[in-house]
ROSE-4610 file (N, C-alpha, C; in Angstrom, 1 decimal, always signed):
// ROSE-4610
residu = [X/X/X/X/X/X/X/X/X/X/X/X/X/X/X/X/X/X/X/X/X/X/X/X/X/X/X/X/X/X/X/X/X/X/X/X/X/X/X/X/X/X/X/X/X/X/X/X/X/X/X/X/X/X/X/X/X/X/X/X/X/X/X/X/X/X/X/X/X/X/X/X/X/X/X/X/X/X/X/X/X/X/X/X/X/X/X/X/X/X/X/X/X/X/X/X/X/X/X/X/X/X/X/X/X/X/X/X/X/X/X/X/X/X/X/X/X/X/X/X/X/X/X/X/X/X/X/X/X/X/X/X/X/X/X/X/X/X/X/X/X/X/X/X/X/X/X/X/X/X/X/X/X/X/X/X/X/X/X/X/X/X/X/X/X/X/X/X/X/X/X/X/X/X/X/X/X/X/X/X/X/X/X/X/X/X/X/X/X/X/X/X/X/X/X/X/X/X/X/X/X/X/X/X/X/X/X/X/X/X/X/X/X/X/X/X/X/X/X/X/X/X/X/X/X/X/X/X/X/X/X/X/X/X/X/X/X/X/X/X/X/X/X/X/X/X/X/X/X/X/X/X/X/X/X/X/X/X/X/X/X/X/X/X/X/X/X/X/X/X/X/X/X/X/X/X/X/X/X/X/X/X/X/X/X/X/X/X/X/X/X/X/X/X/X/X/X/X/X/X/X/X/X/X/X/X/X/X/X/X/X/X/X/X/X/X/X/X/X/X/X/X/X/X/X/X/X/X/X/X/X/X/X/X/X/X/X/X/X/X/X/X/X/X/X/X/X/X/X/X/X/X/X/X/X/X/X/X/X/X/X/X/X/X/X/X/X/X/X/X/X/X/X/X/X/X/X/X/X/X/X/X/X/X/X/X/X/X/X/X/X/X/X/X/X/X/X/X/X/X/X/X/X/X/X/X/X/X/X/X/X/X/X/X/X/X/X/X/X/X/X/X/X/X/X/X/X/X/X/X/X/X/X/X/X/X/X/X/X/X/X/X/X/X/X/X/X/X/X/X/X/X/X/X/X/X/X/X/X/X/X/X/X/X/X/X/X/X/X/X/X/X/X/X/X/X/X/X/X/X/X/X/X/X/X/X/X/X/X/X/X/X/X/X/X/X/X/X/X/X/X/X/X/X/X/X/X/X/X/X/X/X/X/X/X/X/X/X/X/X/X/X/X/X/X/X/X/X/X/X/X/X/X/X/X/X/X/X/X/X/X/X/X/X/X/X/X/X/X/X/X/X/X/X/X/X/X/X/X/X/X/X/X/X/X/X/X/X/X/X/X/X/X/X/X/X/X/X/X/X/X/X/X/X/X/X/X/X/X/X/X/X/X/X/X/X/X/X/X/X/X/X/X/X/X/X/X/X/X/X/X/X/X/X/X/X/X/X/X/X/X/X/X/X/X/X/X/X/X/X/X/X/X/X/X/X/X/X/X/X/X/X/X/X/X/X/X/X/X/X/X/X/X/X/X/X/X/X/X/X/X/X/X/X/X/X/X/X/X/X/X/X/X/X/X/X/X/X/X/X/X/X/X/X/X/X/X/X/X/X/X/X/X/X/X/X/X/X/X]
num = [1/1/1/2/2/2/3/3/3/4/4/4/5/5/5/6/6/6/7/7/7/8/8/8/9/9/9/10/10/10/11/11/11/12/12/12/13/13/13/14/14/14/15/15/15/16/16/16/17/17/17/18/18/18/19/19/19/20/20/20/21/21/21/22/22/22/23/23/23/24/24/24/25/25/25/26/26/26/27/27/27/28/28/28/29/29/29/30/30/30/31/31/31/32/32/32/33/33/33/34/34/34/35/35/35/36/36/36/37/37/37/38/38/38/39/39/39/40/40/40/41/41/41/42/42/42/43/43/43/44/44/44/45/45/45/46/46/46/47/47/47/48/48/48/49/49/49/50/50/50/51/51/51/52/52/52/53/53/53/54/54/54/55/55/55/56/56/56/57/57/57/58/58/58/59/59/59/60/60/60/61/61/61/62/62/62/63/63/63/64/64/64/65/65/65/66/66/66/67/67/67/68/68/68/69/69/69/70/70/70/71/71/71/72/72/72/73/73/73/74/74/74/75/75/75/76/76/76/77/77/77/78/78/78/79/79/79/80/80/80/81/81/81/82/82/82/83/83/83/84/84/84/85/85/85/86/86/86/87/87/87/88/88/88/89/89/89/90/90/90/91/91/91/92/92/92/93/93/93/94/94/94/95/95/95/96/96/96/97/97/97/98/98/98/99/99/99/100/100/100/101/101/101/102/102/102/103/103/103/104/104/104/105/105/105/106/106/106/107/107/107/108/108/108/109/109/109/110/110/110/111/111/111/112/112/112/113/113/113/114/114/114/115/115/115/116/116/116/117/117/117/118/118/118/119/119/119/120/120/120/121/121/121/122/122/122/123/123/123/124/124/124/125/125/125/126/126/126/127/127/127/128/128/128/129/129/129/130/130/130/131/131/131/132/132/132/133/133/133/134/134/134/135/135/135/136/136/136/137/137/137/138/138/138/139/139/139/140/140/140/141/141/141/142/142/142/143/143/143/144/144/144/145/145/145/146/146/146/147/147/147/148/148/148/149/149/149/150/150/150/151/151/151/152/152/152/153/153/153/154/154/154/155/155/155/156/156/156/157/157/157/158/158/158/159/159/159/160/160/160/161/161/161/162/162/162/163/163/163/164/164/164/165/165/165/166/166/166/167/167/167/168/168/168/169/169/169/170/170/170/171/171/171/172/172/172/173/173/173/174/174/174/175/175/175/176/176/176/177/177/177/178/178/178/179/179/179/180/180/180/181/181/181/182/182/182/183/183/183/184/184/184/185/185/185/186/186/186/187/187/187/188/188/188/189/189/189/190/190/190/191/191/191/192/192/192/193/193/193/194/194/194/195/195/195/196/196/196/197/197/197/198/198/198/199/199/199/200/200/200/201/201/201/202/202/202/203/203/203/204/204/204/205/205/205/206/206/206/207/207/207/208/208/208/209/209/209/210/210/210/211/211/211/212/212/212/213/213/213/214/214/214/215/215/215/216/216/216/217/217/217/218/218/218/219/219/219/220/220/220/221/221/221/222/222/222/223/223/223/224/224/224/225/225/225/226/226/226/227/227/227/228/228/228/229/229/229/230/230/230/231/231/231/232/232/232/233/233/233]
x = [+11.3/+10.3/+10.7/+9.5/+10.2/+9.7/+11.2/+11.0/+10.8/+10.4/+9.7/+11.5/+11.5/+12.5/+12.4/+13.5/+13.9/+12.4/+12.2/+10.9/+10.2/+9.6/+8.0/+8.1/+9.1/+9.3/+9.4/+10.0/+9.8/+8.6/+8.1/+6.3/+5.0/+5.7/+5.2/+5.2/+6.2/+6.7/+6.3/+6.1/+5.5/+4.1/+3.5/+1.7/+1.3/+2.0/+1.7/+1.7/+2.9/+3.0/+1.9/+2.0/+0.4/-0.8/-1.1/-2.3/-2.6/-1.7/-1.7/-1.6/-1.0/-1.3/-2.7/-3.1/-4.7/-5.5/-5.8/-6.3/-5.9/-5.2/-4.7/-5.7/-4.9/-5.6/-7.3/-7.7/-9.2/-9.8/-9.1/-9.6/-9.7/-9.7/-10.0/-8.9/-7.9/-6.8/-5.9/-7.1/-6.0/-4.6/-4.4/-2.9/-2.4/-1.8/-1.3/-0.6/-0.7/-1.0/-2.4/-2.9/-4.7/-5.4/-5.0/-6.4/-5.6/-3.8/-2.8/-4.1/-4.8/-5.3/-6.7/-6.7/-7.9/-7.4/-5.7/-5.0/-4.7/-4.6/-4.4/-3.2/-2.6/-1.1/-1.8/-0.7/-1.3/-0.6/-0.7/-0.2/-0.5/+1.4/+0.9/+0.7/+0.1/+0.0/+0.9/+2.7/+3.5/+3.8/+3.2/+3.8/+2.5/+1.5/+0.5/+1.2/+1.4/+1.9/+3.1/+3.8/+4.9/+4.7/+3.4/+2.9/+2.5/+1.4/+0.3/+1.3/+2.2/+3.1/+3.8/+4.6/+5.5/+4.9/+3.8/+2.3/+2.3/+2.0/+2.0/+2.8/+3.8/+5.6/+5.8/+5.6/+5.4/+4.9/+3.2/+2.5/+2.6/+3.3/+3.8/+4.9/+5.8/+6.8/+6.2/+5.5/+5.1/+4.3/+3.5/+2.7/+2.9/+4.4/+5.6/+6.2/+6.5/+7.1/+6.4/+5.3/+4.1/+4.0/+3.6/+3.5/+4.4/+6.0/+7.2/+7.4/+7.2/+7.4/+6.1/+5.2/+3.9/+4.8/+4.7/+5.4/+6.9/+7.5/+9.4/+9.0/+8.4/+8.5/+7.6/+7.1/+6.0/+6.3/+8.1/+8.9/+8.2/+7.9/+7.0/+5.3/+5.3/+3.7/+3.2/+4.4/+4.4/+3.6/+4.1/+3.9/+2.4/+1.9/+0.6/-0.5/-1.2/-2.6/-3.6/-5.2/-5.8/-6.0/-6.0/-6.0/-5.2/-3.5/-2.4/-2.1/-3.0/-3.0/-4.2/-5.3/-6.4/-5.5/-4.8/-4.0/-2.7/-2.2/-1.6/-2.0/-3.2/-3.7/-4.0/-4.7/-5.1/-4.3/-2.8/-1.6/-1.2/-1.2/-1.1/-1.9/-3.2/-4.4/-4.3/-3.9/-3.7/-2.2/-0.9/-0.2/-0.5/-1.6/-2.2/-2.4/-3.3/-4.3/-3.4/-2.2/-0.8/-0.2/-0.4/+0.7/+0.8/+2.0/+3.0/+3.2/+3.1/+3.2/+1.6/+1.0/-0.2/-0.1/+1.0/+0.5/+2.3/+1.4/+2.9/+3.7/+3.1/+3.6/+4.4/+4.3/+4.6/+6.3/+6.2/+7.1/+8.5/+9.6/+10.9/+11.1/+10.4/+10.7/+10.2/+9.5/+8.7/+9.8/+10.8/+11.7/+12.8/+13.1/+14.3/+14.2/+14.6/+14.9/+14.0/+13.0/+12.2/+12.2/+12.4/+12.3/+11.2/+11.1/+9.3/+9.5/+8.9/+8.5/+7.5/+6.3/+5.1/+4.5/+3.5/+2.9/+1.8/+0.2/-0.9/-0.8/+0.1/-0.4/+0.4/-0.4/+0.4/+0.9/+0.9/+1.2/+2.9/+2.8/+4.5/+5.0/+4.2/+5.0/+5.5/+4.4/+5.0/+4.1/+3.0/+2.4/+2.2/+1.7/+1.2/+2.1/+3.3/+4.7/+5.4/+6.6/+7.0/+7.9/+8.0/+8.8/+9.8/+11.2/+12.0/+12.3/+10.8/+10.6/+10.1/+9.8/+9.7/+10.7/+10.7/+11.7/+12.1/+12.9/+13.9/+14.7/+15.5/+16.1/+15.3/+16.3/+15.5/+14.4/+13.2/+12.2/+11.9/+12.6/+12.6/+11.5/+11.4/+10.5/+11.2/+11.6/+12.4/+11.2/+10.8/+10.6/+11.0/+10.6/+11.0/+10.1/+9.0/+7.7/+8.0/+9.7/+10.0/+10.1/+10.4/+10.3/+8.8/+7.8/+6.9/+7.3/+8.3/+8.6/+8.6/+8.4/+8.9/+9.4/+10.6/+10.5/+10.9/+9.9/+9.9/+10.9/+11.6/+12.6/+13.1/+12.9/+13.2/+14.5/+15.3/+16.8/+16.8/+17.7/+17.4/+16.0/+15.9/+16.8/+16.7/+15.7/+15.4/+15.9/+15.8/+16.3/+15.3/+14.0/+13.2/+12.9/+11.6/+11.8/+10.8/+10.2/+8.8/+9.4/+9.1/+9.0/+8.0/+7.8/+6.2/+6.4/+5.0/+4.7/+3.3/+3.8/+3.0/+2.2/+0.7/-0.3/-0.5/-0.3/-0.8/-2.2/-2.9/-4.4/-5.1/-4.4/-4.7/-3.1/-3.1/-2.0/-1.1/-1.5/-1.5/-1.5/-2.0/-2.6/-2.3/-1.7/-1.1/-1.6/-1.9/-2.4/-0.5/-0.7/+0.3/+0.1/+1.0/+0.4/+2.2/+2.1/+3.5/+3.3/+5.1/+5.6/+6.2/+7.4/+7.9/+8.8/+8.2/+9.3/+10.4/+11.1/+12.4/+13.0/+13.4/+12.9/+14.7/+15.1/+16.6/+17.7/+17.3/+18.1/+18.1/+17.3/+17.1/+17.6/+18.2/+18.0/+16.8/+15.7/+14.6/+13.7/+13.1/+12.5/+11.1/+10.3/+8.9/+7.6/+7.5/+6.6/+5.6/+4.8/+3.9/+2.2/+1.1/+0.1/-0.5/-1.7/-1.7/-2.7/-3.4/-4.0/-3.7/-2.0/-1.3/-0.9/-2.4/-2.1/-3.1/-2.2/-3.6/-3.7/-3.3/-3.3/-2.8/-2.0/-1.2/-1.1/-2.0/-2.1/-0.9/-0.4/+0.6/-0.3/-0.5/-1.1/-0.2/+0.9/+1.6/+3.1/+3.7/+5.1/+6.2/+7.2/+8.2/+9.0/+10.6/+11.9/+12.2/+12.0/+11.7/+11.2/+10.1/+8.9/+7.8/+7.2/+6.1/+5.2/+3.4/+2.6/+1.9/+1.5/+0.7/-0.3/-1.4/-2.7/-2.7/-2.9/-3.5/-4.7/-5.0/-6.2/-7.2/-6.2/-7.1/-7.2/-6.8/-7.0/-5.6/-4.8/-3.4/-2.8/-1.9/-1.1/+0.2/+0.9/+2.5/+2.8/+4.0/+5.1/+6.4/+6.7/+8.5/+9.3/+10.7/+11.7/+12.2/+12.7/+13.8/+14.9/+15.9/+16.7/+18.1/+17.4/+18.3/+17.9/+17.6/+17.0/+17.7/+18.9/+19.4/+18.9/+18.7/+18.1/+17.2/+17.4/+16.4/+16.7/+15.4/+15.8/+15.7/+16.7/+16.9/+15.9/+15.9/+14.7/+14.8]
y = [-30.6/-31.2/-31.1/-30.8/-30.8/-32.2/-32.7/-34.0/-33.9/-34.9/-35.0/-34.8/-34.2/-33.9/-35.1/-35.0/-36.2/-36.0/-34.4/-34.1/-34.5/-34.6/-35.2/-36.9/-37.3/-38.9/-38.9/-38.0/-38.3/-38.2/-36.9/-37.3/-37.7/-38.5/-40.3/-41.1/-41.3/-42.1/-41.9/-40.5/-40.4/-40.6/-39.7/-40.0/-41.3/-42.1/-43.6/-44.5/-43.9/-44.6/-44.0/-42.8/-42.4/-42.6/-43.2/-43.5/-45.1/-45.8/-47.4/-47.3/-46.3/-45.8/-45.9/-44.9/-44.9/-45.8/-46.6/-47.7/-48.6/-49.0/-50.0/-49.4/-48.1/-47.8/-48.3/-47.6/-47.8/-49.3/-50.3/-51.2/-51.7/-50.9/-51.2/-51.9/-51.4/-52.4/-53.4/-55.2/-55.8/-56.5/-56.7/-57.7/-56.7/-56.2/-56.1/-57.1/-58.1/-59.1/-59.8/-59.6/-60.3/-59.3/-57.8/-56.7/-55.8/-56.1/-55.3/-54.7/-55.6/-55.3/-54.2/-53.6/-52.8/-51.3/-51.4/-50.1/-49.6/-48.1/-47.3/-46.7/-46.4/-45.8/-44.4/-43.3/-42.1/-41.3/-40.4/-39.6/-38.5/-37.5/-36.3/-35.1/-34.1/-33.0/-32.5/-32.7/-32.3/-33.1/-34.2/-35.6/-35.3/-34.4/-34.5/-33.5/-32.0/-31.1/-30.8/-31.9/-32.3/-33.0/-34.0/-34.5/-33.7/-32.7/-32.1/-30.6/-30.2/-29.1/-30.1/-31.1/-31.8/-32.5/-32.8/-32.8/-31.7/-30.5/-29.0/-28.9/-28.8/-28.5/-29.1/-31.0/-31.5/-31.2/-31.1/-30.5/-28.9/-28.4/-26.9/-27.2/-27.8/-28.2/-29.1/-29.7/-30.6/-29.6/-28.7/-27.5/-26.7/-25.9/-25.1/-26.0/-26.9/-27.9/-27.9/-28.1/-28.3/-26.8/-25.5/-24.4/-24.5/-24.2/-24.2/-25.0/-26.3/-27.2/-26.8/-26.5/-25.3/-24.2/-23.5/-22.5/-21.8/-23.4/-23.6/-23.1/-23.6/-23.4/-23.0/-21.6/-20.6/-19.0/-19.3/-17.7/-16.2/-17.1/-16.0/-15.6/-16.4/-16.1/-16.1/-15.4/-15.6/-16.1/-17.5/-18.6/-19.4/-18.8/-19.5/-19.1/-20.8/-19.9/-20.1/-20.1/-20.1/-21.1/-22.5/-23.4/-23.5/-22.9/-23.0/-22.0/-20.9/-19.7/-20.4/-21.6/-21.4/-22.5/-23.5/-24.8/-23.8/-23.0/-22.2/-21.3/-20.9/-20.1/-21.3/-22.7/-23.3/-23.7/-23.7/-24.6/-23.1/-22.2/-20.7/-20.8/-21.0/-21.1/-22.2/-23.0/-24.4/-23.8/-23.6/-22.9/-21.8/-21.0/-19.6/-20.2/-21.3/-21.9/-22.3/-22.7/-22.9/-21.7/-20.6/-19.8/-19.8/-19.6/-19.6/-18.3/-17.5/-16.0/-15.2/-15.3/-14.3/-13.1/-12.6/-10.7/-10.3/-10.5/-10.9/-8.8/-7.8/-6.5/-6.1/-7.3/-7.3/-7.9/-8.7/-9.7/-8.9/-9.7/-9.0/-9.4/-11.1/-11.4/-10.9/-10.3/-9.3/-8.3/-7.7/-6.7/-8.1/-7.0/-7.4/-7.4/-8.0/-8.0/-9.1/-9.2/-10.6/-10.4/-11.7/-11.8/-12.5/-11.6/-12.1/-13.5/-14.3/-15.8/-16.6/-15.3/-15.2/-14.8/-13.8/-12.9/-13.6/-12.6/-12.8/-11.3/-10.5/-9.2/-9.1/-8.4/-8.7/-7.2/-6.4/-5.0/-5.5/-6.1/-6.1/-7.3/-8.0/-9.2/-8.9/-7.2/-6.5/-7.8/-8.1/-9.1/-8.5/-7.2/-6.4/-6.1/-6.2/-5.3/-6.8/-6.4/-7.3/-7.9/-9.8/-10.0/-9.5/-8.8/-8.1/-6.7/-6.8/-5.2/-6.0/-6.9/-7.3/-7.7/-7.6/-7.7/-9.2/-9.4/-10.7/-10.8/-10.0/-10.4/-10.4/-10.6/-10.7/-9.5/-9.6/-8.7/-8.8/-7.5/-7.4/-6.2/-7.0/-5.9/-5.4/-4.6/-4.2/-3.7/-4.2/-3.8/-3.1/-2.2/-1.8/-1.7/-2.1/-1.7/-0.6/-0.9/+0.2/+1.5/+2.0/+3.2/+3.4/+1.9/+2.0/+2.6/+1.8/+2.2/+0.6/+1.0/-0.3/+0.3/-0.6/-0.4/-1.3/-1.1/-2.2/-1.5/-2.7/-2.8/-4.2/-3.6/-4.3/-4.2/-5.4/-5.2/-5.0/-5.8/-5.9/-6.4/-5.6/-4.5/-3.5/-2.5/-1.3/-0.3/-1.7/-1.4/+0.0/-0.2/+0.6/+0.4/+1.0/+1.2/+1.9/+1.7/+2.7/+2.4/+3.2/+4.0/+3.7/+3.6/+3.8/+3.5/+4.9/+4.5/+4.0/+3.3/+2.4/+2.4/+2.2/+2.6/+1.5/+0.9/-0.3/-0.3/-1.1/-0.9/-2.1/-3.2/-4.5/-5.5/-6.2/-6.9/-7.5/-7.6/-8.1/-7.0/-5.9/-5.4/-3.9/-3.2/-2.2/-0.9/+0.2/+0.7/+1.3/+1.4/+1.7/+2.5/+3.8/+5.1/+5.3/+4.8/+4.6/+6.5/+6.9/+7.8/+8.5/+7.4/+7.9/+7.1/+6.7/+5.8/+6.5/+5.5/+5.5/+5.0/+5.7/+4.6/+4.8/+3.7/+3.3/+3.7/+2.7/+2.8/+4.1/+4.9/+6.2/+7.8/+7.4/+8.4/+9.4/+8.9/+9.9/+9.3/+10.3/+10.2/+11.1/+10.3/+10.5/+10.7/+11.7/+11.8/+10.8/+9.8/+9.1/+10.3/+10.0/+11.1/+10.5/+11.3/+10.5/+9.1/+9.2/+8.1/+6.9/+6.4/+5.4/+5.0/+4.3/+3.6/+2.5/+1.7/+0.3/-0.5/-1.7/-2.1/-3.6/-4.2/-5.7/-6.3/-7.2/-8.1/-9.3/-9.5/-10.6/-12.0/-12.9/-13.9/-14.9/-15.0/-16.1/-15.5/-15.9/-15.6/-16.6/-17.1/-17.8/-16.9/-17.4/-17.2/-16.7/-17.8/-17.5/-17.7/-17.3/-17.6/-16.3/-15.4/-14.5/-15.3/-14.9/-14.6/-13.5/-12.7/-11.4/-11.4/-10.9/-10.2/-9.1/-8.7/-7.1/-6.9/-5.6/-5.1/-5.5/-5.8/-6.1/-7.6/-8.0/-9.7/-10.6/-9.1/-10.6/-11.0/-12.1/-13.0/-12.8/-12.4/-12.3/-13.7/-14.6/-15.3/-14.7/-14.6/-14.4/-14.7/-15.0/-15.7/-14.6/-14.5/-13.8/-14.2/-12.8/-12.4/-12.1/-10.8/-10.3/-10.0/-10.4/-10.4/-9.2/-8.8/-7.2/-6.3/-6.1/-4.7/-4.1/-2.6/-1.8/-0.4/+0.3/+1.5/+3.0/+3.7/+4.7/+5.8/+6.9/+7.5/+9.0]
z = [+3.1/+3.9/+5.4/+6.5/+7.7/+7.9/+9.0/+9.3/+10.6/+11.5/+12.7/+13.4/+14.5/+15.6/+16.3/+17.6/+18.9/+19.4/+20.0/+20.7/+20.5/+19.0/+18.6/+18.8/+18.7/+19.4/+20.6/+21.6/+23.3/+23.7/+23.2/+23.1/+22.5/+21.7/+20.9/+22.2/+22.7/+23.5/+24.9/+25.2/+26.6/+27.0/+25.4/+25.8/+25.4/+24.5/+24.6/+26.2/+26.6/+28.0/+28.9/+28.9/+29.8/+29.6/+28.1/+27.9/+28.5/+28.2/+28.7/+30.2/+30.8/+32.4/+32.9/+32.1/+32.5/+32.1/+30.9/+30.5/+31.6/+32.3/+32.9/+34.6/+35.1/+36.0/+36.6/+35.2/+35.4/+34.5/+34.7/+34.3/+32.8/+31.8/+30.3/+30.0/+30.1/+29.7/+31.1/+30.7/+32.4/+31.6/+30.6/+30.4/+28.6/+28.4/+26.9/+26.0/+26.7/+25.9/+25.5/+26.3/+25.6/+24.6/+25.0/+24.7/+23.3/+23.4/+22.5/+21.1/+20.2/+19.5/+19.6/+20.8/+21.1/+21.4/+21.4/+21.4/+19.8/+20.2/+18.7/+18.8/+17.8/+17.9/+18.3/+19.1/+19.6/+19.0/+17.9/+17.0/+17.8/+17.9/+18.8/+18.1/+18.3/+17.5/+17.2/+17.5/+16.5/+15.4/+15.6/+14.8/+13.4/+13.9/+13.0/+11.9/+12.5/+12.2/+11.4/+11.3/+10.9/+9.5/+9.1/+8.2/+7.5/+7.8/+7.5/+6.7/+7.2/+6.4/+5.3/+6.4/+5.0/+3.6/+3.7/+2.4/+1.9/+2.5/+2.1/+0.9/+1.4/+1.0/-0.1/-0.1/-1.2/-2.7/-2.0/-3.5/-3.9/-2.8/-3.8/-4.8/-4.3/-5.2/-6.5/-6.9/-7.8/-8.6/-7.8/-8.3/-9.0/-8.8/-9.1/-10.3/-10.3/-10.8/-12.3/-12.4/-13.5/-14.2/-13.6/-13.8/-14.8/-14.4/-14.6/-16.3/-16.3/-17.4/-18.4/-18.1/-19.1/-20.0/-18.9/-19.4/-20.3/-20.0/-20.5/-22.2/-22.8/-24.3/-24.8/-24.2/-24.6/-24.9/-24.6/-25.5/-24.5/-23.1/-21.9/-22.3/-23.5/-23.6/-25.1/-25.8/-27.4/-28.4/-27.8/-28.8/-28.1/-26.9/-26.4/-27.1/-27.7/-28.2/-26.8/-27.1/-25.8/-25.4/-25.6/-24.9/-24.0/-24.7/-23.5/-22.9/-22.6/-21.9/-20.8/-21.4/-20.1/-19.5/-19.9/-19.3/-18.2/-18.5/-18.0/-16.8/-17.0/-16.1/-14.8/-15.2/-14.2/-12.9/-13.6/-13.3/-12.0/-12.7/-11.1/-10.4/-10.8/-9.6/-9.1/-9.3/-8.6/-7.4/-7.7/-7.1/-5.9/-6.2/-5.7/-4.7/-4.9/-3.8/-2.6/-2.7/-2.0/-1.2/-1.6/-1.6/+0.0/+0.0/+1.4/+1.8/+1.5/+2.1/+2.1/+3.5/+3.2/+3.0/+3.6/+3.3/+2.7/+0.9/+0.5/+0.5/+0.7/+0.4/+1.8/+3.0/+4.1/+4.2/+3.3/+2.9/+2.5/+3.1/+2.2/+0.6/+0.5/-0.4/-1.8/-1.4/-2.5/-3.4/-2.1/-3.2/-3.9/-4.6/-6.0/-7.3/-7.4/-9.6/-9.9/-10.9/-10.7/-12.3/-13.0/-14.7/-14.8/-15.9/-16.3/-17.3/-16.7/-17.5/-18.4/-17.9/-18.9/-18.6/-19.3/-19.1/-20.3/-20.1/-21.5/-21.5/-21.4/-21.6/-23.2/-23.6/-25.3/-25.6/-24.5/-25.1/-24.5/-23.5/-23.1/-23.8/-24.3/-25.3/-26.6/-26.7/-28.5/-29.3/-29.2/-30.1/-31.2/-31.2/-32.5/-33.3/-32.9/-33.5/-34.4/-35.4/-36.1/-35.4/-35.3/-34.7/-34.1/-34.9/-35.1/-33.9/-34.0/-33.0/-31.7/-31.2/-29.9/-29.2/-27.9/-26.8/-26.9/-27.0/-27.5/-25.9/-25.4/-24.3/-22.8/-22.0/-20.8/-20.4/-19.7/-19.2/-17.6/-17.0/-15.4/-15.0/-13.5/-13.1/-11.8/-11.3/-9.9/-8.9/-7.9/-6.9/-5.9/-5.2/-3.7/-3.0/-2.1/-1.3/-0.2/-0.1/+1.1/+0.8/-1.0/-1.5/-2.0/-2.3/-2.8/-4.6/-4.8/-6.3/-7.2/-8.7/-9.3/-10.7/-11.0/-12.6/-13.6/-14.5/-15.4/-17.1/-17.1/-17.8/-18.9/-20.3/-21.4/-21.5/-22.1/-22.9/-24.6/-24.9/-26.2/-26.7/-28.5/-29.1/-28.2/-27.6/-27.6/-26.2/-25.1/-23.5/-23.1/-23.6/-23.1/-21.6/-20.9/-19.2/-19.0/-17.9/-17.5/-16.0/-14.9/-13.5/-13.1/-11.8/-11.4/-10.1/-9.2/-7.8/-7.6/-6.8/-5.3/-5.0/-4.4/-3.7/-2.8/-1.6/-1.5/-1.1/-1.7/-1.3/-0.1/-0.4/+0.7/+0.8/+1.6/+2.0/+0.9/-0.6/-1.8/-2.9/-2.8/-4.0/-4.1/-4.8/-5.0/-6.6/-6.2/-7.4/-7.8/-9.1/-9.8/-11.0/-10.6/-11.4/-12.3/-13.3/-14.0/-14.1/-14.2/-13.9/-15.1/-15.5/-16.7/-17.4/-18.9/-20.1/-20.4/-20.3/-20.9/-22.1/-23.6/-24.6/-25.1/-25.6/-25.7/-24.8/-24.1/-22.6/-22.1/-22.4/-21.1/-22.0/-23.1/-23.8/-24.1/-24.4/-24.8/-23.3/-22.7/-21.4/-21.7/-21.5/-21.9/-20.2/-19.8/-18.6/-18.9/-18.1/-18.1/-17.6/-19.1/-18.3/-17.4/-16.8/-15.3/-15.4/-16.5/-17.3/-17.4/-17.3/-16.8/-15.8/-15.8/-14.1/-14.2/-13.4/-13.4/-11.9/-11.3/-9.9/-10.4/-9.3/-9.3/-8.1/-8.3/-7.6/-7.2/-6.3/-6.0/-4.9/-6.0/-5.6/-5.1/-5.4/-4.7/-5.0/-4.0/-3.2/-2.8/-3.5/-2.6/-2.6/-2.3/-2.4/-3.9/-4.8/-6.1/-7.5/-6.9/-7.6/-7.2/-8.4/-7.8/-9.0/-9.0/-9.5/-9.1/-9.8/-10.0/-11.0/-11.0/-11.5/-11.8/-12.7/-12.8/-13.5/-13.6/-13.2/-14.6/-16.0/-16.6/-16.9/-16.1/-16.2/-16.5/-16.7/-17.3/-16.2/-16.5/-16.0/-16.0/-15.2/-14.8/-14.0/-14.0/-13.5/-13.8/-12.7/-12.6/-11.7/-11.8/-11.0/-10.9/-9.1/-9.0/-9.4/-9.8/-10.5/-9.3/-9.0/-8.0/-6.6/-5.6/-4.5/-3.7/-4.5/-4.0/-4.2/-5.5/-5.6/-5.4/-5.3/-4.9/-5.3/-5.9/-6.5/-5.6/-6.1/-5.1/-4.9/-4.2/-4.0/-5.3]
């Protein structure tokens, strides 16, 4: 929360006194003792400004807060049927509406290692596949905007991996023409045809916290991971 400085109290303190200056001057105010109840406290525009973000700041945190506790025991998307996919979706849009970084591809915080938290895309959750065969360990997505690269990377069982470049199309929104899978950890390397490609939207941005959109409607959350990395050219 930002809290009010000495400053925004010296000039609490100074335009109060100037205002009772001029009330007094021009006659409205003759004794502050008879008329005290006809004065208003004089809130200064940092003192407003100071409220008005620290409210901000508050309900993003309670916002994040809620998203977060939805999402804890949904196995990143798994186990969500659709009522807690649309209870889920409201809880980001509610966040979005917050977001703290406008031109988030501008942003440093954009690059790094970000683990996916939940997603409704069911091709990367392996929904169709037997338990057994879906990604059980962590799921990252690496960013770089300054190579205009990303790569997304499963661990256990299979430590498969897809490549992909960049297009940015608006301050937010990037087309993405995947390049080339990698299937048991980089062993067998599969060209991506040019067919695979879709666009991702980054709707909200902290330190660490993303949400993203894409092109066919799903829902990504992820925490950063590694706010170092970045992949080579």
């Amino acid at each position: 929360k930002i809290q009010p400085g000495p400053t925004a109290c010296t000039n609490s303190q100074y335009f109060s006194m100037q205002t009772t200056r001029r009330l007094q001057a021009s006659g409205t105010l003759r004794s502050t003792h008879h008329h005290h109840s006809n004065l208003r406290p004089v809130q200064t525009r940092a003192g407003f400004l100071d409220t008005l973000f620290g409210n901000k700041a508050k309900q993003l945190e309670e916002k994040k807060a809620e998203l977060l506790e939805l999402i804890a025991p949904l196995k990143r998307g798994v186990d969500a049927d659709e009522a807690q996919q649309e209870e889920v979706d409201a809880a980001a849009s509610a966040l979005e509406r917050l977001n703290p970084t406008r031109n988030p591809l501008s942003s440093p915080l954009i690059n790094g290692k970000w683990e996916l938290l939940y997603t409704t895309s069911t091709s990367i959750l392996g929904k169709s596949r037997p338990s057994l065969l879906r990604p059980s360990g962590p799921i990252y997505q690496t960013i770089d905007v300054n190579e205009l690269k990303a790569l997304n990377q499963e661990t256990t069982p299979f430590f498969n991996s897809v490549s992909a470049e960049l297009t940015p199309g608006s301050k937010s929104l990037v087309a993405v023409q995947f390049k080339q899978f990698g299937l048991f950890g980089g062993l067998i390397k599969i060209t991506a045809p040019e067919s695979a490609k879709g666009s991702l939207d980054t709707t909200y941005l902290d330190e660490e916290l993303r949400i993203s959109r894409g092109d066919k409607g799903n829902l990504f959350i992820l925490r950063m991971a590694d706010e170092d990395a970045r992949l080579s050219t």
